[in-house]
ROFI-122490 format. One record per residue (C-alpha): x, y, z. Coordinates in steps of 0.2 Angstrom, whole numbers, plus 2048, in hexadecimal, padded with zeros to 3 digits. Layout:
BEGIN
XYZ;...
END
This chain:
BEGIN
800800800;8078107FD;80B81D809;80E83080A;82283280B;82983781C;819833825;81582282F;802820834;80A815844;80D82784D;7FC82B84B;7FF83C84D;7F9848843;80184F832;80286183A;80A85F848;814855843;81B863838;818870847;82886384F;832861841;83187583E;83687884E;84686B84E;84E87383C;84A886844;85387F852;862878849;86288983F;866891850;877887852;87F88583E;882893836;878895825;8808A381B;87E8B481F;8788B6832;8648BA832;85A8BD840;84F8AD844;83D8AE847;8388A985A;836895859;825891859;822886868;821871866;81086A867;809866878;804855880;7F185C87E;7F385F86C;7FC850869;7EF846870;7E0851869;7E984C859;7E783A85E;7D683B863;7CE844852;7D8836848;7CC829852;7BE833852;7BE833842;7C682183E;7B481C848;7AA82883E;7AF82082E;7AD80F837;79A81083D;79881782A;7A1808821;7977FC82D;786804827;78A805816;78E7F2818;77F7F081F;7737FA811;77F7F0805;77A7DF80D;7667E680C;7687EC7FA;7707DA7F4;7627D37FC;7567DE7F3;75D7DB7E3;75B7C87E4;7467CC7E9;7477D87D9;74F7C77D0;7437BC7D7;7347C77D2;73B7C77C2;73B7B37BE;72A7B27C6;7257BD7B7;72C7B67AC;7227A67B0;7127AE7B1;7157B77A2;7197A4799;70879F7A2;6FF7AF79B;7077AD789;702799788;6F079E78F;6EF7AA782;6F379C774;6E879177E;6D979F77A;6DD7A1768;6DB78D768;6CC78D772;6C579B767;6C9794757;6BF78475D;6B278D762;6B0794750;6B0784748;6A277F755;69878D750;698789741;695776744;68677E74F;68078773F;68177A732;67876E741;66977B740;66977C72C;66876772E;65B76B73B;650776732;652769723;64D75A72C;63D766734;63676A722;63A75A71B;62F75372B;62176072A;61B759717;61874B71E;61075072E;5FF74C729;60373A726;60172E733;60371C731;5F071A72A;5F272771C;603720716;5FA712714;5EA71770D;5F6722701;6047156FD;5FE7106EA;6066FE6EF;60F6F36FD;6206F86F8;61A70A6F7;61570C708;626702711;62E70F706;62571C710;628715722;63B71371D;63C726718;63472A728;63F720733;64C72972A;64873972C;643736740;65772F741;65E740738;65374B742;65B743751;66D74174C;66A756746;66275B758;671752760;680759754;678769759;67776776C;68976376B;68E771760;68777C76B;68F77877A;69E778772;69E78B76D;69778F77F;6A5786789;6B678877E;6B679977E;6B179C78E;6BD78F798;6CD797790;6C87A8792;6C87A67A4;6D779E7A3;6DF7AB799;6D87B77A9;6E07B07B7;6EF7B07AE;6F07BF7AA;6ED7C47BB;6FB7B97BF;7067C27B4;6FF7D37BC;7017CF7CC;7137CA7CA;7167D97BF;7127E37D0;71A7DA7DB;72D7DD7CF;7277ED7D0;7257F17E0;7377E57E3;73F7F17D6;7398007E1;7417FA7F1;7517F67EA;7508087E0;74F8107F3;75D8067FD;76680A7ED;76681A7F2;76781B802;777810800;77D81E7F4;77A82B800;78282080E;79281E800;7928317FF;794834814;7A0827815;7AB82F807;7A983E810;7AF837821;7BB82E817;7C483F812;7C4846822;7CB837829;7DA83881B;7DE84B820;7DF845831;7EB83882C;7F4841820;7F1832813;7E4832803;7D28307FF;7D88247F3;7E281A802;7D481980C;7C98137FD;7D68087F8;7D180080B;7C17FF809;7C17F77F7;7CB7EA800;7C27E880D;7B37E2804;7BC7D87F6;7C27CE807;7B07CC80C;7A97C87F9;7B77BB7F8;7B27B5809;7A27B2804;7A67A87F2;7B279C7FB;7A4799808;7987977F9;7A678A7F0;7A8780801;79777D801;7937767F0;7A176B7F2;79A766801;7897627FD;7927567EE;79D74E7F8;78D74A805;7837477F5;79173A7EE;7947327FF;77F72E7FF;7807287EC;78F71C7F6;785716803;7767127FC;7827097EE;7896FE7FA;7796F9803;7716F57F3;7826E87ED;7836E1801;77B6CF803;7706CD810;7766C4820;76F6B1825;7716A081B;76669C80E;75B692818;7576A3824;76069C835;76C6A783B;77D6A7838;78769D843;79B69B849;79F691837;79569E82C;7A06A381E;7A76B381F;7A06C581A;7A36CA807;7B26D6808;7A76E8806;7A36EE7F4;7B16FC7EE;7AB70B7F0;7A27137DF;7A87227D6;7A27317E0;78F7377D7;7907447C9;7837507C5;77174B7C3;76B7447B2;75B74D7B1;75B75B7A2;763759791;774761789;770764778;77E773774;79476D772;7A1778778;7A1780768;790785768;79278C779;7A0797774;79479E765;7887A0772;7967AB77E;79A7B676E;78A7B776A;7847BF77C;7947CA77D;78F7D476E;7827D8779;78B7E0787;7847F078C;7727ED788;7667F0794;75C7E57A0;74B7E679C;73D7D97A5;7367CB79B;7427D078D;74A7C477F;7517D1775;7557D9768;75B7E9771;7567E2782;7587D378F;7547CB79F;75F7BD7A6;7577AD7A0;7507B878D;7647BB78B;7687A8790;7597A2784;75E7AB774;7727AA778;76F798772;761798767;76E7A375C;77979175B;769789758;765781767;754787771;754785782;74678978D;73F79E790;7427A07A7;74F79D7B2;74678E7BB;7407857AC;7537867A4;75C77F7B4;75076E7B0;75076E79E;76276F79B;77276279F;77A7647B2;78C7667B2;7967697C5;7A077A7C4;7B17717C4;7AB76C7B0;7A577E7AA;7A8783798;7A379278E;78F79278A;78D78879C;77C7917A7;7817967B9;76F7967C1;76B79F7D3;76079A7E1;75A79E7F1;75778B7F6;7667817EE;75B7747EF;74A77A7E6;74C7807D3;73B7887D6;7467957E1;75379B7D2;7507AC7D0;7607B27C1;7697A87B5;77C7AB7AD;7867A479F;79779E7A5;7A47A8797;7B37A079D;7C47A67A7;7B67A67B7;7AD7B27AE;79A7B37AA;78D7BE7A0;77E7C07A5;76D7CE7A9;76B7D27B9;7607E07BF;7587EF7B7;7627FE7B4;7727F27B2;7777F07A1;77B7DC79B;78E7DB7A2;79C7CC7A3;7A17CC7B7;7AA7BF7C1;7A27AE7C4;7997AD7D4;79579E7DF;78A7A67ED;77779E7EC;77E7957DD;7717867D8;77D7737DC;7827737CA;78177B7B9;77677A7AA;77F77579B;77177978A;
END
């Protein structure tokens, strides 16, 4: 770390009386070596006094504990507004699968509708059969059995007659029964996915609001952080001028102070997925071995005695387990490099909900068209990509690999943000609005147990 020349922060006196001292030592020496032609000396100024030396003392901690109490808040709003990012993020998938449910409900009504119009129109042909059958029945509705036979000119004429009847009695049925049916297929279709389409879109309203009013919160701590960033710089600079140092030295702290603690956290975050695969593999071991191991007693079912033969020497233990084997990886690494150009020539576009381009994107809209540009279509949220695609641990990643994010490790259902592994522990990805698509450090903290691989 760099230091102002002549000065050492161990002293911890301050900068100006420390120069009150060393002004009176040299006006001291120029009082016994001659310096060229003899001058009169100005009176030494006296040396600073116990009081003052310890007043310097007690301002440097004073303001050491100001800038203290205001790194410890700004942590704190820091901490708050992380947390209110990842509730904006949250929001955000939950739209996104209410806006899928609204847009599938939506194609569910155009169906419904277009089957409504063929029913109408069965409905209408069934009432043209219907008002047919009726006229062909009212010429003969002064003909009873007697007077079919009184008017039959022969035997044969008058079966002839009784057939036609029949026949038309069997039409008029079979017409009155397509109609009935066609009717209640125009009032039900249209009707049932309508309402469907309503809750939806209710759905997708309500989940609109509650992003909105996320967005807002995190838009307050936002700044009321900044406002807490611009006290501490302020204490910040009175604290260097107490010290004698820089602004940029006592930033230069503070920078490193939280790298340490945003390092601390991702090796925490790495220990613990490599714990919950070690515990993971060690179960796939024991229920291995249980499954292979013989059961105990001789074949007849008495116990085993003194002369039983002796145990089977225990199975070797299996390979630990790998990832799980539900979802499919369709993409190679060469399509998933294509698919890491392709999203960093979008770096800088804007964060826009439920967008999937051209101009704009959410996380899982950027994943989603990334590799649909090297043909392969993966699913359109966060949740319903981590179960569609491959799983991959993160020793394994490659270029074009999804890093998904949860608040429940163990429940998809809680991922709330998406990212695309870009190599060299780097990903791209969409976070939040008013943060522009951006390639950042991999990070492992609420990561999902493994990543997806399209």
């Amino acid at each position: 770390m760099r230091r102002i020349r002549g000065l050492d922060e161990r002293h911890g006196h301050g900068g100006v009386l420390a120069l009150r001292a060393l002004g009176a030592a040299v006006l001291a020496l120029g009082l016994v070596i001659p310096w060229g032609p003899t001058a009169e000396a100005d009176p030494p100024t006296d040396p600073p006094s116990a009081a003052e030396a310890q007043a310097a003392r007690d301002a440097v901690a004073a303001g050491t504990l100001d800038v203290r109490q205001a790194e410890a808040a700004l942590g704190t709003l820091r901490a708050e507004l992380e947390a209110a990012q990842v509730r904006v993020q949250v929001a955000a998938a939950d739209y996104a699968e209410a806006q899928q449910a609204a847009e599938r409900a939506e194609q569910e009504v155009a169906a419904a509708r277009a089957a409504a119009r063929k029913a109408h129109r069965g409905e209408v042909a069934a009432r043209s059969g219907l008002a047919e059958v009726y006229r062909a029945s009212a010429r003969d509705a002064d003909l009873g059995s007697l007077d079919i036979a009184f008017e039959a000119d022969s035997v044969p004429d008058m079966v002839g007659r009784s057939a036609v009847e029949r026949a038309v009695q069997r039409k008029l049925g079979g017409a009155m029964a397509a109609y009935q049916q066609a009717r209640a297929a125009s009032e039900s279709a249209d009707a049932r996915w309508s309402a469907a389409k309503k809750q939806r879109d209710a759905a997708a309203k309500q989940a609109r609001t509650a992003f909105d009013a996320a967005q807002a919160a995190a838009a307050d701590l936002a700044a009321r952080t900044r406002a807490a960033e611009v006290e501490r710089q302020a204490l910040v600079a009175r604290l260097a001028e107490l010290r004698q140092t820089s602004v940029e030295i006592e930033n230069e702290r503070e920078a490193a102070r939280a790298a340490a603690a945003v390092a601390a956290r991702e090796a925490a975050a790495k220990a613990e997925l490599e714990r919950r695969q070690e515990a993971r593999a060690e179960a796939a071991a024991v229920a291995t071995v249980r499954t292979e191991r013989p059961g105990r007693g001789s074949a007849d079912g008495g116990g085993a005695g003194p002369e039983a033969e002796p145990a089977p020497a225990p199975a070797p233990r299996p390979a630990p387990a790998g990832p799980p084997t539900e979802g499919v990886t369709q993409g190679s690494g060469g399509l998933g490099i294509g698919a890491v150009a392709w999203a960093r020539a979008r770096l800088g576009a804007p964060y826009l909900l439920g967008a999937a381009g051209p101009s704009a994107y959410d996380c899982s809209g950027l994943t989603m068209m990334s590799w649909a540009s090297q043909g392969v279509n993966i699913t359109r949220t966060s949740r319903s990509q981590y179960l569609a695609v491959g799983k991959v641990g993160y020793g394994s990643l490659r270029p074009g690999d999804l890093v998904f994010y949860g608040s429940d490790p163990s429940d998809p259902a809680s991922i709330y943000h998406v990212a695309m592994y870009t190599g060299g522990g780097m990903m791209i990805e969409a976070t939040l609005p008013g943060q522009p698509l951006s390639e950042n450090p991999l990070r492992l903290a609420n990561a999902m147990p493994y990543a997806g691989r399209p």
